[in-house]
N, C-alpha and C positions, 0 to 999 in steps of 0.2 A: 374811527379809521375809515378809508375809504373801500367803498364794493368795487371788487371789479368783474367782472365777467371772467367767463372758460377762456374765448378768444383773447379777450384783451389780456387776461394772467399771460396767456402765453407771448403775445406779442413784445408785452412790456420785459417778460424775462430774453427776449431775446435782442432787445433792444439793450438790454443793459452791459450785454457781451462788449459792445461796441461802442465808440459814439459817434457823433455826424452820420449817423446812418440813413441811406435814404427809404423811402417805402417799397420800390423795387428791388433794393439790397434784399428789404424785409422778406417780402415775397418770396425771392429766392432764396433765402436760408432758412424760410417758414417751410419750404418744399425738401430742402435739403435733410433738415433736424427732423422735420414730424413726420414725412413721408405723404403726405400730402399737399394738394396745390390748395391756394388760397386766391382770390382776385387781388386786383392790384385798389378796386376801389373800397373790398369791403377792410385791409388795411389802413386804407384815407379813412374811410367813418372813425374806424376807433382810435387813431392815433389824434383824430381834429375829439374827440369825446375826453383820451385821456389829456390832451393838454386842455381843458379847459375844466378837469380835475387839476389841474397841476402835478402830475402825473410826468407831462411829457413838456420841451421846448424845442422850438425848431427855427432857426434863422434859415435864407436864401445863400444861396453860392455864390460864385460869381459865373454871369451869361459865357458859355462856349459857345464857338461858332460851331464843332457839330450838335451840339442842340439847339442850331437855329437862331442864338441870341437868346434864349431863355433860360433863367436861372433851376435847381434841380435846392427843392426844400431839403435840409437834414435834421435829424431827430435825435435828441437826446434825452435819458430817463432825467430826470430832478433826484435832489436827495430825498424829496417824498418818495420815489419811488419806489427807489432804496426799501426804505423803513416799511414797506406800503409790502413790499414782497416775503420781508422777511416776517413782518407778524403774520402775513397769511401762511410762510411754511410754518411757525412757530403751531399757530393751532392746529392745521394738520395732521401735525407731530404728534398732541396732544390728544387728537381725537383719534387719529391710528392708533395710539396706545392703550386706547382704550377697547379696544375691540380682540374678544377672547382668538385664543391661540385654536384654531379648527382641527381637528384630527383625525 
């Protein structure tokens, strides 16, 4: 199974709400959902890390004139991804179970 990082768990789950998402969507609904800001670059590192898990793909758009003629990348989870999220809540699960009830 693949490792993934605290950040990247969470990117990849939010990533999978949607798809064609772009890294600035990400950003803002990384800020929205956790309550916290995230940069716009350290999103690029792990989204360029998790596709090259096969984790994540991303085609180009097509160029708009208000962005100048340049195209805006979109990201999608893979069906690894999928399976990749659910055995890590599966052990979790597993291991929260395991820990006595405090009183």
């Amino acid at each position: 199974m693949v490792n993934l990082g605290h950040f990247e768990e969470q990117i990849l789950l939010i990533l999978l709400q949607e798809d064609g998402v772009t890294a600035v969507d990400l950003v803002k609904k990384f800020d929205d959902l956790m309550g916290k800001s995230v940069t716009l670059s350290a999103v690029h590192v792990v989204l360029k890390r998790m596709e090259k898990k096969g984790l994540v793909t991303s085609e180009f758009g097509i160029p708009t004139a208000e962005r100048g003629g340049r195209r805006q990348r979109h990201f999608n989870a893979s069906d690894k991804a999928r399976e990749a999220v659910m055995h890590i809540n599966s052990e979790r699960q597993f291991l929260w179970k395991l820990i006595p009830d405090v009183k």
